[in-house]
C-alpha positions in Angstrom: 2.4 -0.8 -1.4 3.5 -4.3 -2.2 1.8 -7.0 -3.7 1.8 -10.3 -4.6 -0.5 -13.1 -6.8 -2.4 -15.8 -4.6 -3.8 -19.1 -5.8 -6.6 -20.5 -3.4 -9.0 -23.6 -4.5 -10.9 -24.3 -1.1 -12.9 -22.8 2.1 -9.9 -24.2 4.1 -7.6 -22.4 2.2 -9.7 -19.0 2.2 -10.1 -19.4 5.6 -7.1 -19.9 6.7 -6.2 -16.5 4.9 -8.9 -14.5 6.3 -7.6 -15.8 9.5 -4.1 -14.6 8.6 -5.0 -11.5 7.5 -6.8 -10.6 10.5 -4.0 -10.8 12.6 -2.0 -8.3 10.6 -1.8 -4.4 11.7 -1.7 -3.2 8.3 -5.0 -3.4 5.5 -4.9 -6.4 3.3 -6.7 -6.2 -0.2 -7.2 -9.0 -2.4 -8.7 -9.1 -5.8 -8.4 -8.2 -9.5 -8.9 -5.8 -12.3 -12.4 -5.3 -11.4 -12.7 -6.0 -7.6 -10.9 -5.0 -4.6 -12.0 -6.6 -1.3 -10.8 -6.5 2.4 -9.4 -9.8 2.7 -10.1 -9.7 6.7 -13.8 -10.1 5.6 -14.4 -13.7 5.0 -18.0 -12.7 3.6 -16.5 -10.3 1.0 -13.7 -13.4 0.3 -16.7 -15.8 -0.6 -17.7 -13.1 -3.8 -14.1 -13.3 -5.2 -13.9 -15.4 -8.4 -11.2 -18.1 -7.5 -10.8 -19.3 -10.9 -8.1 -17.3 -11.9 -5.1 -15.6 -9.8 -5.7 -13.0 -7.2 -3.5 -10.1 -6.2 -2.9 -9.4 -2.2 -2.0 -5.7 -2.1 -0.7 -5.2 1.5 0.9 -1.3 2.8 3.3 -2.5 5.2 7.2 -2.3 5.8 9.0 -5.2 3.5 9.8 -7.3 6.8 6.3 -7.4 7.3 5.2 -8.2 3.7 7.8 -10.8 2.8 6.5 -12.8 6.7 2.7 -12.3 5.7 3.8 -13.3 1.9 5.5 -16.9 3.3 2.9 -17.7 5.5 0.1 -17.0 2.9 2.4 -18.6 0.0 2.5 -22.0 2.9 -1.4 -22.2 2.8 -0.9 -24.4 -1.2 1.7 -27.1 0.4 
């Protein structure tokens, strides 16, 4: 499993990451200490408290995680 923190501060920015997620063959989880939630679920996104850093917990090979890392990482610029 890898993982990595994520900053997001608008819908445009969740969105874009739901939409990112969704096109990846392996689960993606996002959340913290207290909450885990599929982050191809744009419903389940919305209940996630965006205040603080999340953690993306992806089960993939490491080519795949360091692409889907970038291009999430390239959603804050």
């Amino acid at each position: 499993m890898h993982q990595f923190n994520i900053v997001m501060r608008s819908f445009q920015q969740v969105q874009r990451f739901v939409a990112l997620a969704m096109n990846q063959p392996f689960d993606v989880m996002v959340g913290n200490d207290y909450q885990s939630i599929n982050g191809k679920d744009i419903m389940g996104m919305f209940s996630l408290d965006y205040r603080f850093p999340l953690k993306v917990s992806v089960t993939c090979s490491q080519k795949e995680f360091e692409i889907f890392q970038n291009d999430v990482l390239s959603l804050n610029n």
